[in-house]
C-alpha positions as CSV (number, residue, x, y, z in Angstrom):
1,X,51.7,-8.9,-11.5
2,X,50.4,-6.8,-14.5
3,X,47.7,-9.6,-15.3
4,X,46.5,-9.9,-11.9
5,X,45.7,-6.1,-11.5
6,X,43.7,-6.2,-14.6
7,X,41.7,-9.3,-13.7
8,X,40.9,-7.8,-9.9
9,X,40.5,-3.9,-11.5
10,X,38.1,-6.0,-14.1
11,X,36.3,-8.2,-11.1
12,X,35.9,-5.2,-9.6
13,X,34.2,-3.3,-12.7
14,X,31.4,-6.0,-13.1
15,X,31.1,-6.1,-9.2
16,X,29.9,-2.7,-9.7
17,X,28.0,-3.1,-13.0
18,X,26.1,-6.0,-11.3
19,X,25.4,-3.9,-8.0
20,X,24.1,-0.9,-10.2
21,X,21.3,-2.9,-11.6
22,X,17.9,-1.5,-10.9
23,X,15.0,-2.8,-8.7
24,X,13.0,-5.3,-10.7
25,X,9.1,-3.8,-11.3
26,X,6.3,-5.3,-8.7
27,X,4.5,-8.4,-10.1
28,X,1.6,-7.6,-8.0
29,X,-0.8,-4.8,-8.2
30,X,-2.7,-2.8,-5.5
31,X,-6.0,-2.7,-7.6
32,X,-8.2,0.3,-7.8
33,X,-11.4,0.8,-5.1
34,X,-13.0,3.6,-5.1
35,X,-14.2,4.4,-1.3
36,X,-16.1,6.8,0.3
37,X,-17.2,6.7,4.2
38,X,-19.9,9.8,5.0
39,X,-19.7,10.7,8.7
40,X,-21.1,12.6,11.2
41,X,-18.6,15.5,12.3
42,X,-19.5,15.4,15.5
43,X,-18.8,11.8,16.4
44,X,-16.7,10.5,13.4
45,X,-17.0,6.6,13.8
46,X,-15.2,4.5,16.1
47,X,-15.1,1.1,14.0
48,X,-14.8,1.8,10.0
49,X,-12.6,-0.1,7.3
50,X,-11.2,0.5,4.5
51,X,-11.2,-2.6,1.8
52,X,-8.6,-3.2,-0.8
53,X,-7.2,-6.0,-3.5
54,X,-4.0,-7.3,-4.1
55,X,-3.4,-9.5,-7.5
56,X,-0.6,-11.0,-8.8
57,X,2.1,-12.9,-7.6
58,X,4.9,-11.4,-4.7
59,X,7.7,-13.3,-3.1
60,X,7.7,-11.0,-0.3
61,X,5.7,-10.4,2.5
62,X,3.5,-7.3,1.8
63,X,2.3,-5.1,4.6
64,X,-1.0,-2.9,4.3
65,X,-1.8,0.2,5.9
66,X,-4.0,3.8,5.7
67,X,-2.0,7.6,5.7
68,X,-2.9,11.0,5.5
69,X,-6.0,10.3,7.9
70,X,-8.0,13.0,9.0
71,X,-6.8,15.0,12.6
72,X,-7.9,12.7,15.5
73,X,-8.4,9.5,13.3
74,X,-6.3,6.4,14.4
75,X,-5.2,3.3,11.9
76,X,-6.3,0.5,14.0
77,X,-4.3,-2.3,12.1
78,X,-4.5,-4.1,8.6
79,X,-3.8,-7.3,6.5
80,X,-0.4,-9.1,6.3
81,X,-0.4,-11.3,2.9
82,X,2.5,-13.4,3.0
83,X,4.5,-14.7,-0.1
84,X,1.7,-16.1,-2.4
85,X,-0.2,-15.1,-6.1
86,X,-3.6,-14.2,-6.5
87,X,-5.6,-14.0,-9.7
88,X,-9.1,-11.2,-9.9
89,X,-11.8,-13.1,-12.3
90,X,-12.7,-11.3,-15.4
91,X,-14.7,-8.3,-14.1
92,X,-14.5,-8.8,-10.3
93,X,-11.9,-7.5,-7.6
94,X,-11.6,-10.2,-4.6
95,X,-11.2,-8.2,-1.4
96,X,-8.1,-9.8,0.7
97,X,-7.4,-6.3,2.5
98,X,-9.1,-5.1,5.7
99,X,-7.8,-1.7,6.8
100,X,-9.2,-0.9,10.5
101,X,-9.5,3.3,11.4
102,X,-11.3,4.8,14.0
103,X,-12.3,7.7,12.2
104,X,-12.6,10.9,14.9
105,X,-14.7,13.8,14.6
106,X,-13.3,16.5,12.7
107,X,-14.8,19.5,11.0
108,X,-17.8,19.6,8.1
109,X,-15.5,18.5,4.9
110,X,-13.9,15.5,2.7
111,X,-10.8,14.3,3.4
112,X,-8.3,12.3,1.1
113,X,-6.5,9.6,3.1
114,X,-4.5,6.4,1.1
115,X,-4.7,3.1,1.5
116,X,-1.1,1.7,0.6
117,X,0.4,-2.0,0.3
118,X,4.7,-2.3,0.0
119,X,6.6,-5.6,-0.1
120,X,9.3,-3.2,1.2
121,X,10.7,-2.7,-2.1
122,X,7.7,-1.5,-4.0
123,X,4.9,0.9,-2.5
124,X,1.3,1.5,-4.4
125,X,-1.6,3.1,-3.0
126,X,-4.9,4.5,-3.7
127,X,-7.2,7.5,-2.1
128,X,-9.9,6.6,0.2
129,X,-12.2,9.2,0.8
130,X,-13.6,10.3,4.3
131,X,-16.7,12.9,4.2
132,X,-17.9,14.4,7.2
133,X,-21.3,15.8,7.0
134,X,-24.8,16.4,9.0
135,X,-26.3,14.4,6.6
136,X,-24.7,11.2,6.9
């Protein structure tokens, strides 16, 4: 009886120790974009996008979206890459992220809104920037 409790207190232990281990890092890589929209304040824009670039490789699906938009802006609906790889050429960043916003009008100013992509176990992101001014 001794023997058995020490090999279920011992299954137990590694049960545990295997549970405990932590996430694995992303293989893929929301790459950098630097974007700026310039509108006017006192109509916004109804159909803008936001463009972004996944590389690497990712077993699960990854889902795309835009946060932090200005007051009165609406995310109209992004890309959905399912499990794949994909591999930027030296000096180059292939778009395969459309991020839809209607952008509403808001007050003279620049906004900071993120572009983000997750495979539900990792999240990246990047700023986008929104400027409202006359002078668009």
């Amino acid at each position: 009886m001794r023997a058995r409790k020490s090999v279920t207190a011992t299954a137990a232990g590694l049960a545990l120790a295997v549970g405990a281990a932590p996430a694995a890092a992303a293989t893929w890589t929301l790459e950098d974009l630097e974007q700026r929209i310039c509108v006017d304040p006192e109509y916004g824009h109804a159909g803008a996008y936001f463009l972004g670039s996944v590389s690497g490789s990712w077993s699960r699906t990854i889902t795309t979206g835009l946060s932090d938009l200005p007051p009165g802006s609406v995310f109209k609906g992004s890309s959905v890459l399912p499990p794949s790889s994909h591999e930027n050429p030296p000096g180059a960043k292939m778009v395969n992220v459309f991020a839809g916003v209607a952008i509403g009008p808001a007050p003279a100013g620049e906004y900071v809104a993120r572009l983000w992509a997750t495979d539900g176990s990792s999240t990246q992101s990047q700023p986008v920037r929104i400027v409202f001014d006359e002078a668009c």
